[in-house]
N, C-alpha and C positions, 0 to 999 in steps of 0.2 A: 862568399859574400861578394855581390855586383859591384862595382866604383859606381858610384852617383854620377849623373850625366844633367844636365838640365834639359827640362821636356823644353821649353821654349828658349824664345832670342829674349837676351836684355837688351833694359830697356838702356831709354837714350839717358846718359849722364845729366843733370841739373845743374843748369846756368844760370848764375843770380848775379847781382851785382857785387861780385866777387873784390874787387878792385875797393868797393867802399867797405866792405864787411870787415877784410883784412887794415882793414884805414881807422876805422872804428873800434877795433881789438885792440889795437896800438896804442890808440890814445887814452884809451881802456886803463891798460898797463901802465904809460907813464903819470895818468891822473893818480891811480892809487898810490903811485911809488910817491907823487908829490903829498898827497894828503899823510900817510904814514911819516912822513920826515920829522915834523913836530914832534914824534912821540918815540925819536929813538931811543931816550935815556929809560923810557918803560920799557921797549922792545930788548934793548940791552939787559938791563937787570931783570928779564925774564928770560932770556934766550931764547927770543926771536928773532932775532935781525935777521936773519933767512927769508922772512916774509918780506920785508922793505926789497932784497938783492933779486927775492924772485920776483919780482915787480918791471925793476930795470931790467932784470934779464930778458923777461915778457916785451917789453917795450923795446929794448935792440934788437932782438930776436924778431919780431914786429915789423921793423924798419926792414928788414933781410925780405919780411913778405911781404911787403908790398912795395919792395924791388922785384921781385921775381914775379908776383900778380901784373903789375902794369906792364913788366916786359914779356908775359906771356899772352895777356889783351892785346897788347900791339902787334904781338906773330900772327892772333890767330885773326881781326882786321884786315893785315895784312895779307895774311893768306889766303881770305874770302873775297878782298879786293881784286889780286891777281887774278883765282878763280873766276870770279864776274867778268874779266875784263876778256879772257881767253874763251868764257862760253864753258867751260867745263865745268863740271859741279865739285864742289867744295870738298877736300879729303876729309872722311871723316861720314860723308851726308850718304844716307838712305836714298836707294836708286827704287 
């Protein structure tokens, strides 16, 4: 049996507004954890409250990314900034 090999190049990664997307999840997570709050004494006496904790978890968890999204937008600015300024083309960029 052959190993798979890919006939072509992949393609280029997709870049969105990464920085809001992850900003938007966020706020995603801790709205529901807030909305769920009123009704813990039902989620209790049913054995859920698992859904309220994965909420918050989502929501800190959250905060983790988009710490690490903004600080990876600022490198890679950065690193396109220096590129520009040296005349070299950008790590990363198709020659």
């Amino acid at each position: 049996m052959e190993k798979w090999t890919p006939k072509h190049e992949a393609p280029e990664p997709l870049e969105g507004p990464v920085v809001a997307t992850v900003t938007g999840g966020t706020v995603l997570w801790f709205v529901l954890f807030l909305v769920q709050i009123p009704f813990y004494g039902w989620y209790d006496d049913h054995g859920h409250t698992w859904w309220l904790w994965t909420c918050l978890a989502g929501g800190g968890l959250g905060l983790i990314g988009v710490w690490y999204v903004r600080a990876r937008d600022a490198a890679i600015k950065r690193d396109a900034a220096r590129a520009a300024e040296s005349g070299e083309p950008a790590p990363g960029a198709r020659s």
